[in-house]
C-alpha positions in Angstrom: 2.5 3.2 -14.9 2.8 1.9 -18.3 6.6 0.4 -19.1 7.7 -2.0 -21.4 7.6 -6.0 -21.1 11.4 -6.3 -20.8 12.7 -7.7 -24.2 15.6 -10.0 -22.7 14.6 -14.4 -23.3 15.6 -14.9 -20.0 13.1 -12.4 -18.5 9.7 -13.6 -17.8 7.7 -10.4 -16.1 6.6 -7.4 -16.9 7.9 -4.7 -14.6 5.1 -3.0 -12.8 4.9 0.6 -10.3 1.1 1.2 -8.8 0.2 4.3 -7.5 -2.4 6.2 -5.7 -1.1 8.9 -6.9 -2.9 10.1 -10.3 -2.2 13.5 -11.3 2.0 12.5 -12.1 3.1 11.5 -15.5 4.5 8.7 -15.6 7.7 10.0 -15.6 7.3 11.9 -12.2 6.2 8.5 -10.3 9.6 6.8 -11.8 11.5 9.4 -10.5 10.1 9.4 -7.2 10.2 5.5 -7.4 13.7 5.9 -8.6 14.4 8.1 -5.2 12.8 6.5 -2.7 15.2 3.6 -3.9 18.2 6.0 -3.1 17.4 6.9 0.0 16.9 3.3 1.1 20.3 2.8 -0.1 21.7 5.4 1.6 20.4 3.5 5.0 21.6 0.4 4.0 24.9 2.5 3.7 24.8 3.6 6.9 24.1 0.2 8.4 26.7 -1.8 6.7 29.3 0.4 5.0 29.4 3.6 7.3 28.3 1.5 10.5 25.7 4.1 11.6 23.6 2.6 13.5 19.8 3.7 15.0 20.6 5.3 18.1 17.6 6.2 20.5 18.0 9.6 21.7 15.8 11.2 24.6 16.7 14.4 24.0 15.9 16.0 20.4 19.3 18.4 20.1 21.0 14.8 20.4 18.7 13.3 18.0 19.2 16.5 15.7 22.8 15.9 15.8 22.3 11.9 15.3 20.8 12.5 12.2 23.6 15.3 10.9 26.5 13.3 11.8 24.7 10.3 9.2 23.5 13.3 7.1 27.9 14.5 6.9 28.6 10.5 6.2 26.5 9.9 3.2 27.7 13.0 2.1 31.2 12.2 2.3 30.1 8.7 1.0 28.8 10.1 -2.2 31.7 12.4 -2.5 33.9 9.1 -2.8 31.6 7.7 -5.3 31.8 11.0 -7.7 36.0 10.9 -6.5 35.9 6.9 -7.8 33.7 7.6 -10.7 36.1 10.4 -11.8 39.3 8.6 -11.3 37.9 5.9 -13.8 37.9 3.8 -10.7 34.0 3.3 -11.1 30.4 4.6 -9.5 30.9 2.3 -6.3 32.9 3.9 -3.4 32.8 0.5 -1.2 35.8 -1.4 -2.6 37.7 2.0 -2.5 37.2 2.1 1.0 37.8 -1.0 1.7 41.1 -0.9 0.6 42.2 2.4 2.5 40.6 1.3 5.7 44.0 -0.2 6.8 45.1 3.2 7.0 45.3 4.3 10.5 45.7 7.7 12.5 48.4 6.7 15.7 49.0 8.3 18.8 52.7 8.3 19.4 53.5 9.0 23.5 57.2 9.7 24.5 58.2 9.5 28.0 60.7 12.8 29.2 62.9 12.1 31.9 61.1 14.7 33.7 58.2 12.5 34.1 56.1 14.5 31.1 54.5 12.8 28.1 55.5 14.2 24.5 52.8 13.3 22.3 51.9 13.2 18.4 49.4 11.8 16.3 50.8 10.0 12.8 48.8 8.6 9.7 50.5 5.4 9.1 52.0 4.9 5.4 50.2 3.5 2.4 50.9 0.4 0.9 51.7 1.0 -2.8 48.3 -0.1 -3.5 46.7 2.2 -1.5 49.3 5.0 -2.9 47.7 4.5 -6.2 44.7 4.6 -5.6 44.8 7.7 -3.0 46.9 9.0 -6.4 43.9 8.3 -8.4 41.5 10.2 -6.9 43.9 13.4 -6.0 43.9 12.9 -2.1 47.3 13.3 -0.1 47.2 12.2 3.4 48.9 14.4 6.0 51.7 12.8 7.7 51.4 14.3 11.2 48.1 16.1 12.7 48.5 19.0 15.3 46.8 18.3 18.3 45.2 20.8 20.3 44.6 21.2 24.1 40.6 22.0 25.4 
């Protein structure tokens, strides 16, 4: 692929893509390039950010819904960048993220007299920090979840 000689002093190469591939423009191969990049992102995601890791499955409905459950979380991952990148808060969702992981769901168990439990799960509140930036990006977090009996 033919590209430029970057024009910057302090670079000294010229950027370079080979290919066996020969019936793409040059433009096709950067794009592919360019998403193959992306998706090796979006593992390193999963590793590090997300904390997906492999899993070896024997069974393949369990590997299928392995690879969903990742699929939903780089979803929702790239929702928060577009949500950050919105918000003027810019195109990287990890410092976002970092800052709202101290929020925490709670389970809240009561004794009764009667020797029954009453119990309720709570979000915990934001800092005013965190209120900001949940404020930023148009998200309200629920102050009590309904639990359900299977």
């Amino acid at each position: 692929m033919r590209v430029p000689a970057c024009s910057s002093p302090a670079c000294s190469f010229i950027p370079l893509l080979r290919s066996n591939v020969c019936d793409w423009t040059d433009e096709q191969l950067w794009k592919a390039y360019i998403q193959l990049t992306e998706a090796e992102s979006a593992f390193r995601i999963h590793k590090t950010d997300l904390s997906l890791r492999p899993v070896w499955h024997q069974k393949e409905d369990r590997v299928r819904a392995h690879i969903l459950v990742c699929f939903l979380a780089y979803v929702l991952w790239k929702t928060l960048g577009q949500l950050c990148t919105k918000a003027g808060l810019g195109d990287e969702p990890r410092r976002v993220l970092s800052e709202l992981s101290d929020i925490r769901l709670v389970d809240v168990v009561l004794p009764t007299d009667s020797g029954q439990e009453i119990r309720t799960s709570c979000v915990t509140r934001p800092t005013e920090h965190q209120q900001i930036l949940l404020e930023k990006l148009s998200l309200r977090l629920p102050t009590r979840l309904k639990t359900r009996e299977m």
